[in-house]
N, C-alpha and C positions, 0 to 999 in steps of 0.2 A: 440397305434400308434398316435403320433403329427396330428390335423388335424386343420383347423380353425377355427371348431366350438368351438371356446375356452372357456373352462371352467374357476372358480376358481383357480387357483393354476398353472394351463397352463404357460408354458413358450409361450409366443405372440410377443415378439419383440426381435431384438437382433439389436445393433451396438457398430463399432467400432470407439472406438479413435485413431487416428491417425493424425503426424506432417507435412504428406502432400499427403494431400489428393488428387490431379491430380493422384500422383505417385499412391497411394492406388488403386483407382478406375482403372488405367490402369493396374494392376496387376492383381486382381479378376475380372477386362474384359478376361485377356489372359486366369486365370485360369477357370474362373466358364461359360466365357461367358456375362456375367452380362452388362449392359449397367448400366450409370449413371444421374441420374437428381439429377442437384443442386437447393436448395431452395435458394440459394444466399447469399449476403453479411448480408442481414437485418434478418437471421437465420443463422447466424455465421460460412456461409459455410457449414450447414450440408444437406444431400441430401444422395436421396435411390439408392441403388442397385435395378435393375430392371429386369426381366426376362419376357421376350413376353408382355413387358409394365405392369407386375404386380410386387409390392414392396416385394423383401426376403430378405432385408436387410436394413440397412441404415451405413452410415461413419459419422463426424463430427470430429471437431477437441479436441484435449488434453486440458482440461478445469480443470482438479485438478491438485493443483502443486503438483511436484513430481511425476506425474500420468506418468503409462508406454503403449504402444501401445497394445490396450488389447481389448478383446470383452465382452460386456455386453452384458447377460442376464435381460431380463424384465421379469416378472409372473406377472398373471393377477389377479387383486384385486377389489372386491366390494368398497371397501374404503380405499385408498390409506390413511389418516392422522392413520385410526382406527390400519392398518399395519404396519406403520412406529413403533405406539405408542407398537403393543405386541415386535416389533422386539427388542428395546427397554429392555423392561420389562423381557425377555428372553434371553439378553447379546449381543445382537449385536449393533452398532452403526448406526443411523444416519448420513449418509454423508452428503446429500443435503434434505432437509425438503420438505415437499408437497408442488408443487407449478402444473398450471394448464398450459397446453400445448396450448394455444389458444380456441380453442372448441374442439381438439382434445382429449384429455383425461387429466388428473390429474397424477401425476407421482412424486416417491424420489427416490433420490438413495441411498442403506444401504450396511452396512458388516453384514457377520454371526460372532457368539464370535469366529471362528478360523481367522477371518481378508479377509474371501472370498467376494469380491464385488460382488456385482447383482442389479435388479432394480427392482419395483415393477411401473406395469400401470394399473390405475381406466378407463375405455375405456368412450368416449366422442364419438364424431364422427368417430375418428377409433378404431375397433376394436381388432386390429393387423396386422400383415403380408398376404399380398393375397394368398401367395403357402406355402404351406410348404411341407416336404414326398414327392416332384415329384425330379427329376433327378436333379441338382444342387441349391437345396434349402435345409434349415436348416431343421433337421427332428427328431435329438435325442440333449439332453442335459445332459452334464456327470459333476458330481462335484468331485474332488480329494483335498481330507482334511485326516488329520492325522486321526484325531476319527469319523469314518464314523456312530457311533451310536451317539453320543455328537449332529451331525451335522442332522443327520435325527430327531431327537428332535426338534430342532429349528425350523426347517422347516416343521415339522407338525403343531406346534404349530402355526405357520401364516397361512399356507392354507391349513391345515387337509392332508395330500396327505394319500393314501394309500402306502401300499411293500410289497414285496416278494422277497425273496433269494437266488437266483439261488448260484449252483456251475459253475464258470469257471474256464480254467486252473490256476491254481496257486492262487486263491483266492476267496472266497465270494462276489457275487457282486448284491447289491440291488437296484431293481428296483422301480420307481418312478410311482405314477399314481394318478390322481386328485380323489377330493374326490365324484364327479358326472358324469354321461354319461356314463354309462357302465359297464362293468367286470372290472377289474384292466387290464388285457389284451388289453383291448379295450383301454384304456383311458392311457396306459401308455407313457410315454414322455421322461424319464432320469432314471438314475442312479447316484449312488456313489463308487468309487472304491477307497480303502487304497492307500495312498503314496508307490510310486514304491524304492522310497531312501530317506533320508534324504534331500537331497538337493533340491529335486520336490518342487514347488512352489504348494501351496494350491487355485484351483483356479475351477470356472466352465467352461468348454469346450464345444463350439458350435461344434455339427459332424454337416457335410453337405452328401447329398445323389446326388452318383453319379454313370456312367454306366461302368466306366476302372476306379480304384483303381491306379494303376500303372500309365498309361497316365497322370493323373491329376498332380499326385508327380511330374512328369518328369515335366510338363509344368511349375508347380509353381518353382523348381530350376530353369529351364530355365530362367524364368520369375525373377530369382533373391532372391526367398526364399531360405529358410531351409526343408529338409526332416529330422523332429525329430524322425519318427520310419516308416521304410520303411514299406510298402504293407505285410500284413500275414492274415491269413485265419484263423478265430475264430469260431468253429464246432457250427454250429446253429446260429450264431449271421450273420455272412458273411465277406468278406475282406475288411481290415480298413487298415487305415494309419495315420499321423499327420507330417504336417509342419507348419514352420512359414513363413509369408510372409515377404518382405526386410525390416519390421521396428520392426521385431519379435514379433509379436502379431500370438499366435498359434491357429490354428484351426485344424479341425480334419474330414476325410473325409469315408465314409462306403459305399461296395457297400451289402444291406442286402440282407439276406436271405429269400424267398419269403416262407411267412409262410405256 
């Protein structure tokens, strides 16, 4: 289970890019609830998503060209130059090179060799997200890539994770878990699951944890998204769903099953 005593490998921050971010932020007010603080002009407009005054998110705007409205994962790293360097060495690129976030932490943003973006944070003064795992905060990270063995490679290889291979309906799906703090149980945070078509975009998908599955979907349509896969019940796991918000940037929401 996601928590904030984040380890090595922990996924610790997530935001998104987005082309206009007022609109953004008024979206995932209607949907999550969320309130916004801007850090302003002289931080290029980028500023947190907030829940009871604690950070479970952040927005900022589209800064790689070509870049589409998308959410970024960060995983937590001892040494952000030393991880860019295996990511590297192990077939993935370098986006943006190690640079240091004021006293906040050191951070790059990389692909894996299938072209899935993510980010990697050396923590400074913060350490990540205040909430995570409570009711409208980010609590699982899911990656869908063609060769889910290819791609659990790489990503051992930068922060050792653990797995395990559950059967779910219609496919194998391997669970993620950092290489300290606990059972694998304890410390687990994401998975990867095979391309559903050809046409699926390879990408990591933030789930968010909420208490109506349905309600939420309904709000974010309202609100001017997308429902890419209505509300269904997954036996053990709990009832999920996935839309995109109006600038299509997908997320993904769970309400779990209480273990």
């Amino acid at each position: 289970m996601l928590t904030t005593e984040f380890r090595t490998g922990s996924p610790c921050w997530l935001d998104l890019g987005s082309p206009d971010i007022p609109a953004t932020a008024a979206f995932y007010g209607t949907v999550f609830g969320w309130t916004f603080q801007s850090l302003g002009e002289e931080a290029g407009n980028y500023g947190f998503f907030q829940q009871a005054g604690r950070t479970v998110a952040a927005v900022g705007p589209l800064t790689e060209e070509g870049s589409s409205p998308a959410w970024t994962l960060y995983f937590r790293t001892p040494d952000a130059d030393a991880t860019a360097k295996a990511a590297e060495q192990h077939g993935g690129t370098v986006r943006a090179e190690p640079f240091d976030v004021m006293s906040d932490g050191r951070m790059a943003q990389l692909s894996d060799p299938a072209g899935v973006q993510f980010a990697i944070w050396q923590p400074g003064e913060t350490q990540g997200l205040d909430a995570v795992t409570e009711a409208n905060t980010f609590c699982w990270a899911e990656l869908h890539t063609a060769d889910p063995a290819a791609a659990t490679a790489f990503y051992q290889a930068l922060f050792g994770w653990r797995t395990e291979t559950v059967e779910m309906p219609g496919m194998a799906y391997t669970v993620y878990s950092t290489a300290e703090g606990g059972t694998e149980r304890e410390t687990s945070f994401g998975g990867v699951a095979p391309l559903q078509s050809p046409d699926e975009p390879v990408r990591w998908v933030p789930y968010f944890e909420v208490t109506e599955v349905d309600a939420v979907l309904g709000r974010a349509e309202h609100a001017g998204g997308r429902v890419v896969m209505p509300g269904m019940d997954v036996p053990g796991v709990g009832r999920l769903g996935w839309a995109t918000d109006p600038h299509g940037a997908v997320f993904a929401i769970i309400k779990s099953e209480m273990p």
